[in-house]
C-alpha positions as CSV (number, residue, x, y, z in Angstrom):
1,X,13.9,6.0,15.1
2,X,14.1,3.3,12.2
3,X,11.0,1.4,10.9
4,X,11.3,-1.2,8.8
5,X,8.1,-2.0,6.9
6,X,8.1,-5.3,4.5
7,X,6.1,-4.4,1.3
8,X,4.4,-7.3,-1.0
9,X,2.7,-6.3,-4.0
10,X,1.4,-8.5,-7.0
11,X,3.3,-5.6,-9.5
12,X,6.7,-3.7,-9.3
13,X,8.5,-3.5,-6.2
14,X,7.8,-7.1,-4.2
15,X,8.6,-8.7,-1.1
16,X,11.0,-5.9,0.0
17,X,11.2,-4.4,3.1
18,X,11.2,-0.5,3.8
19,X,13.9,0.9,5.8
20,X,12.5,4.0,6.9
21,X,12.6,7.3,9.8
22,X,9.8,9.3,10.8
23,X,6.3,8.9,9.8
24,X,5.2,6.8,7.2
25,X,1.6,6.6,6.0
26,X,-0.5,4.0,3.9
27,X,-1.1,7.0,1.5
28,X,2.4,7.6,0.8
29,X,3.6,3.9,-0.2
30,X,0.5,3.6,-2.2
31,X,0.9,6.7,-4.2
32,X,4.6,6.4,-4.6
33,X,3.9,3.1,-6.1
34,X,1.7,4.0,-8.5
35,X,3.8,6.6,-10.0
36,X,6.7,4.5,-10.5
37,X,4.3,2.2,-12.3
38,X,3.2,5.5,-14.6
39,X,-0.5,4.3,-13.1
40,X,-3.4,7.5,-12.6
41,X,-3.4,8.0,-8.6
42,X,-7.2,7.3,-7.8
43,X,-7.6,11.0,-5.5
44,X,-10.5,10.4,-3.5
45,X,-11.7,6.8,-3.1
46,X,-9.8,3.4,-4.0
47,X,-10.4,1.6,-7.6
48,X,-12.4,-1.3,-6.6
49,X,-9.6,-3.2,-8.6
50,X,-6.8,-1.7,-6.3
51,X,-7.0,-4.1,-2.6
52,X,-4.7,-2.7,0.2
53,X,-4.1,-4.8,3.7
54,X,-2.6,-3.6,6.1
55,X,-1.3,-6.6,8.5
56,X,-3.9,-9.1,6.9
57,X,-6.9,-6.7,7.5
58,X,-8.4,-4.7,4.5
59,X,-7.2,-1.4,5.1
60,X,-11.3,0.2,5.4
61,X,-11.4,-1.6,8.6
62,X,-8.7,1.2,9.9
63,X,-10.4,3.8,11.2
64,X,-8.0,6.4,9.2
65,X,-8.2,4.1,5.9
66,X,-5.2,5.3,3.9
67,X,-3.6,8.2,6.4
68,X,-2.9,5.0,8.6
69,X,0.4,5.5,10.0
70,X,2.3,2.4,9.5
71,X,4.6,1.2,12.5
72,X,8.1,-0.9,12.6
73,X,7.1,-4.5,11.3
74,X,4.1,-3.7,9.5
75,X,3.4,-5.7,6.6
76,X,1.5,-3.6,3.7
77,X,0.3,-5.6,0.9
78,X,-1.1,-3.9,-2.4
79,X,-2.9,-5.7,-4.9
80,X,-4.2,-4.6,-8.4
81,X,-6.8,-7.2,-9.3
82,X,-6.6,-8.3,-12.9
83,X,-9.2,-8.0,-15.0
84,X,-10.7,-10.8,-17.0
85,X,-13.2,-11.6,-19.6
86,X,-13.8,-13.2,-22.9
């Protein structure tokens, strides 16, 4: 069965939506991401600059975090948080 997933991010690939069959985790959209961006894949815990909701809700409220499975008309936003100083 067909999921469609709608995707925002504040860097590369924005406000699309993701036509997709089968499982689908967090994990996967997140890393896939990254390397399309050339950006190191954090491997155990998430930059604190990196912010990942998952409907709304931070995705650490989801009891499996980044192996969430994501389900038809999700909405996955990931953020990198710019950095500033002077």
């Amino acid at each position: 069965m067909q999921k469609t997933i709608k995707l925002l991010t504040n860097f590369g690939k924005s406000n699309e939506n993701l036509k997709v069959e089968g499982t689908l985790r967090v994990r996967e959209v997140f890393v896939s991401l990254m390397k399309d961006m050339n950006i190191e894949v954090p491997t155990e815990e998430l930059d604190p600059l990196v912010e990942i909701l998952l409907n709304g809700r931070d995705i650490n409220f989801y009891s499996k975090k980044l192996d969430e499975e994501l389900k038809d008309g999700d909405i996955l936003e990931i953020y990198l948080t710019p950095l500033g100083g002077g």
